[in-house]
N, C-alpha and C positions, 0 to 999 in steps of 0.2 A: 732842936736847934741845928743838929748836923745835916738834917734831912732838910732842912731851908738854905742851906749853905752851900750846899748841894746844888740844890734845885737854881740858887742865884750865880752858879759857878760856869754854867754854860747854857747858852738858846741850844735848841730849843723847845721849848716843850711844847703839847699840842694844846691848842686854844681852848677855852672851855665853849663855845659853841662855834658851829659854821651854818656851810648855807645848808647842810642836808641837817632834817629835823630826824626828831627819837620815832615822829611817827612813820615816817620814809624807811629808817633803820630799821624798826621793826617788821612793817611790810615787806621791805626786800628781804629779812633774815642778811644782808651785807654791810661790815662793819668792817673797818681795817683799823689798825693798832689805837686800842684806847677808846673803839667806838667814835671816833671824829672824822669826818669825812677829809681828804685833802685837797689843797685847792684844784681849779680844774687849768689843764693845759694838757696839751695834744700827748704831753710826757702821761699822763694815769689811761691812756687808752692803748689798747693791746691794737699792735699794727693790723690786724686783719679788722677788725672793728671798723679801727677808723676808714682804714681804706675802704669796708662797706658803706659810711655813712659817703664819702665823697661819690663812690657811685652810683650811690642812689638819685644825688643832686643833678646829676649828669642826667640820668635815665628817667627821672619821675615827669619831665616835660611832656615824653612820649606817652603818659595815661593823664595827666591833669593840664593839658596846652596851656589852659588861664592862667596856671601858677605862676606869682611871680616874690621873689625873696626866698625860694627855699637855699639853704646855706647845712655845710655840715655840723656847726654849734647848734643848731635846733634839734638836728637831729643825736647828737651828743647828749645834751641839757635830759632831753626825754630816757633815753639810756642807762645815763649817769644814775638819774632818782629809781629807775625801775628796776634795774640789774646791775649796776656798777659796770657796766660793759662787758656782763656773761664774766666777771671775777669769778679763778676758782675755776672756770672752763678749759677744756682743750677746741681750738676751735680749728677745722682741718683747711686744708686748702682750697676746697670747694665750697667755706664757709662755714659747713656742717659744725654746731655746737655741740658736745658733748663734753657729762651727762647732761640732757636736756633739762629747762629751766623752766619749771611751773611752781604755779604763787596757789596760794591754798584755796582748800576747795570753796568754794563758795554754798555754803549748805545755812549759810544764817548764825551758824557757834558763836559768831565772836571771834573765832582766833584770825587774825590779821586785820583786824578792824571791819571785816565783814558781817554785815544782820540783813541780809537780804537774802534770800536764797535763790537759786540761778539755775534753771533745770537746763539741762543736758543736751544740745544740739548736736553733737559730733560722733555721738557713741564712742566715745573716750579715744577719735581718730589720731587729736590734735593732743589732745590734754593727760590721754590714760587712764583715762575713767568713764563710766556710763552713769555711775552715780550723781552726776551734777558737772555744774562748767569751773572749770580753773584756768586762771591765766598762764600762759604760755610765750616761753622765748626771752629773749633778752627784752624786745619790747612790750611785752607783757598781754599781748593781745586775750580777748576771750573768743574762743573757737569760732561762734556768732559775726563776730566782729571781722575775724582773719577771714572767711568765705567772703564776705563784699566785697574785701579790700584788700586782698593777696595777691602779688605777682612773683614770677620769679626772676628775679635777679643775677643769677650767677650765669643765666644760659642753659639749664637742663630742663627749662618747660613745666618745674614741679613748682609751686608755691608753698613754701616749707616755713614757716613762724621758727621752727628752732635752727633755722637758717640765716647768719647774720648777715649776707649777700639781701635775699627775698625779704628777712625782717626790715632790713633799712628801706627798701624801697615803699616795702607795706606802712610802713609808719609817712614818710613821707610822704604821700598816696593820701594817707587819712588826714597829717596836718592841712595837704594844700584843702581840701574839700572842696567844694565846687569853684576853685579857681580864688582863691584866699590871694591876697598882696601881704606877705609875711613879715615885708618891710616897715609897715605898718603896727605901733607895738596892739594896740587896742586888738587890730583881725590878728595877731600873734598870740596873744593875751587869748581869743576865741577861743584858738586853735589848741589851745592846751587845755584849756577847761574843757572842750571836746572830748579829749582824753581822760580827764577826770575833772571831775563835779566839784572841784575841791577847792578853795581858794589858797589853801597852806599850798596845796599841791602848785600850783599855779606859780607862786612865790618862789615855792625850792626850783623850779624850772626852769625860771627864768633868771636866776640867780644862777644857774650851771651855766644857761647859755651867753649870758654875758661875760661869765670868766672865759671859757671857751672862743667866745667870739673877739676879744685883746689878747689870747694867746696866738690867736692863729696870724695876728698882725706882726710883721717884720718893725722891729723899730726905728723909726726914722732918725737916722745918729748923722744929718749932712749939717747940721749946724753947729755941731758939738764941740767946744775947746777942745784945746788937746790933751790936758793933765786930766779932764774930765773922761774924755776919749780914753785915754789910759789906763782907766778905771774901769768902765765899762765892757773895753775890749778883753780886757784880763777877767773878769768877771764872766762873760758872754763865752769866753775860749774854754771855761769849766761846765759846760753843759754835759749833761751826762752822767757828770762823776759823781758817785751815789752819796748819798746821806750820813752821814757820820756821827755819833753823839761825841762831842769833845774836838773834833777832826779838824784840820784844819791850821797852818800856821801863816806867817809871813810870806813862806819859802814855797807854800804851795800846799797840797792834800795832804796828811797825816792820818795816824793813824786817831783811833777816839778814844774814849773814857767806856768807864759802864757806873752808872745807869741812868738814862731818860725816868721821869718820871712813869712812864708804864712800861717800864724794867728792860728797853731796848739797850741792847750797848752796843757802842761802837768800838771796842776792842779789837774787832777782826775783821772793820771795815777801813779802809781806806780813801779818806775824802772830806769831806766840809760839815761842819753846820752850820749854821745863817750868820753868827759874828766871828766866823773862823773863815767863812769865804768871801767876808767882807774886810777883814783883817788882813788877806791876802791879794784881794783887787787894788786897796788905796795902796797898800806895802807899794805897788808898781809904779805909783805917782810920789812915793819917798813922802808919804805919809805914816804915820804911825799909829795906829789905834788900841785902843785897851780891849782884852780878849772878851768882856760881853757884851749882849745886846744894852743893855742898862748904862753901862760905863759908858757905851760909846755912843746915846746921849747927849752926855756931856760935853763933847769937841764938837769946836764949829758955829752956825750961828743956827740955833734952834729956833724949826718952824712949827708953831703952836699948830695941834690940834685942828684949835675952830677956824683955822685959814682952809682947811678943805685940801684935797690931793690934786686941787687946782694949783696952787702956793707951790707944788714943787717942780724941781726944774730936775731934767737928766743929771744922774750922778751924784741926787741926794739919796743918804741915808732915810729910809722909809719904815718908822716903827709901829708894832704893836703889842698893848699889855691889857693883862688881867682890870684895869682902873684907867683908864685915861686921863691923864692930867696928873699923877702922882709917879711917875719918871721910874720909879726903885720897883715898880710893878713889870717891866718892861721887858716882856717874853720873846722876843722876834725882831726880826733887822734884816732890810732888803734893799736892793741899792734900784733907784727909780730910773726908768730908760725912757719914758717921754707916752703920752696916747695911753695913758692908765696901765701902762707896764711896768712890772720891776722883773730884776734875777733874781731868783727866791732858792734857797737851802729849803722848804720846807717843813719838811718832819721825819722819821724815821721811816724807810722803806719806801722813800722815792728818791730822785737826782735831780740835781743844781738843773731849772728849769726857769723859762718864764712863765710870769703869772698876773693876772689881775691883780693888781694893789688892791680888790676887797677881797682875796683871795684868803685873808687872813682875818680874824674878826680882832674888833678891839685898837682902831688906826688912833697912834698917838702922834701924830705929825711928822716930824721929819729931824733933818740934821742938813745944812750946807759947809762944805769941810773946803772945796776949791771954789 
């Protein structure tokens, strides 16, 4: 009973599924706090990453002319399920990953959901072994595969797979394929099954790159009241500030509690969790809200579920819980900015970001309070 009370005393805790599957997790061996992936926005990618996937967009015209839609959320989405973005890497200024990131051997075992066995092209140049082929790099290429479709990226003439400069453009490279229109979901839909054979795969993929592709959008706030506005704007001015279990007051960032249910505390962080940074945006509109995601609910005029995240407007309250439709279930609280965005606290081990509204599983509609 005290560990429920607990648990119902502060958002938030992490969802019981997202968009990355057990099978993804296992494959990559990359899991962050609890095993649950976090939502996707430009905030879970390490800046030299991201800055590869954007030049690869730039540069990949000059080997695929025909391509037309490649964007950095595609190249992200792919990243994301294959390597978490080289998580766990140092990755140097010339791009250079290390240690280098290879997925297991492909010998037939079993272990990594592998039964085919893949002999040896590279003489263990790319992979580190002569024994058989393993995937390599953040983008996970197999040795075979990187010789087609390698370039370099960064300017040094080498085409390097554990190069996140070369990987981004080599991936990019292989989605356009012979002049793919990416904008298009079906030849996008191709374009990943290309990359694997998989339909789950395919799903998780596109699942990253549509969170990915509403983060990267500026929100359009030109029509916004102003109490709304004020809400927003106070909400939006705490980007950055890290994740906090407990965290969060009226007055602004605090310190937190300990413990999240997979034993994070915020004791020694200073800053938000999802109904402590929403508790502090309306505080600015001389609103007042009750400290959890579940209480606060209750204020305002509740927008059901089955109205869809079409029903909400800028500046509503946007929940999720364990039960939809049973309110006391109600793990999460994000304030809605318009074009499938909200400001989101999260989870433990990331900061006050935008995110996809299905960034979190389990949408229990909403709340309108101005």
């Amino acid at each position: 009973m005290v560990a429920l009370l607990m648990f119902a005393a502060v958002c938030c805790a992490a969802p019981a599924g997202n968009a990355i599957s057990a099978y993804v997790a296992l494959k990559t061996g990359q899991q962050d706090d609890g095993g649950i992936a976090e939502g996707g926005s430009a905030a879970d990618i390490p800046p030299q990453m991201l800055a590869a996937y954007k030049k690869a967009v730039q540069q990949v015209r000059k080997y695929v002319p025909t391509c037309q839609g490649m964007r950095w959320p595609l190249l992200a989405g792919i990243a994301k399920v294959e390597s978490n973005h080289a998580a766990g890497r140092n990755i140097a200024a010339g791009g250079d990953i290390r240690p280098k990131i290879y997925g297991v051997l492909l010998n037939g075992s079993g272990q990594g959901g592998n039964t085919t066995v893949v002999p040896d092209t590279d003489g263990g140049k790319w992979d580190g072994t002569s024994q058989g082929e393993r995937a390599v790099g953040p983008f996970q290429f197999l040795p075979s595969t990187w010789e087609s479709i390698g370039e370099g990226g960064n300017g040094d003439k080498v085409a390097d797979p554990h190069n996140a400069d070369d990987a981004a453009l080599g991936a990019a490279i292989y989605l356009c394929g012979g002049g793919r229109d990416l904008t298009k979901r079906a030849q996008l839909k191709a374009a990943i099954w290309q990359y694997n054979h998989s339909s789950e795969y395919v799903t998780n993929v596109l699942g990253w790159i549509d969170q990915y592709t509403a983060a990267a959008k500026d929100p359009d706030l030109k029509n916004v009241p102003g109490k709304v506005r004020t809400v927003i704007d106070a909400a939006l001015s705490q980007r950055g500030v890290p994740y906090s279990w407990g965290g969060g007051t009226a007055s602004g960032k605090s310190y937190g509690i300990c413990c999240s249910p997979s034993g994070k505390s915020g004791t020694n962080i200073k800053g938000f969790d999802c109904s402590g940074l929403t508790l502090y945006a309306y505080a600015k509109a001389g609103v007042s809200l009750p400290r959890t995601a579940a209480a606060q609910a209750g204020v305002g005029q509740r927008i059901p579920a089955s109205l869809g995240t079409s029903a909400l407007k800028p500046g509503d309250l946007v929940f999720y819980a364990y039960a939809p439709g049973r309110d006391p279930t109600i793990y999460h609280v994000g304030i809605y900015l318009g074009s499938g965005q909200m400001i989101n606290a999260a989870r433990p081990g990331t900061a006050v970001r935008l995110d996809s509204v299905n960034a979190m599983s389990g949408f229990a509609g909403g709340a309108r309070l101005l």
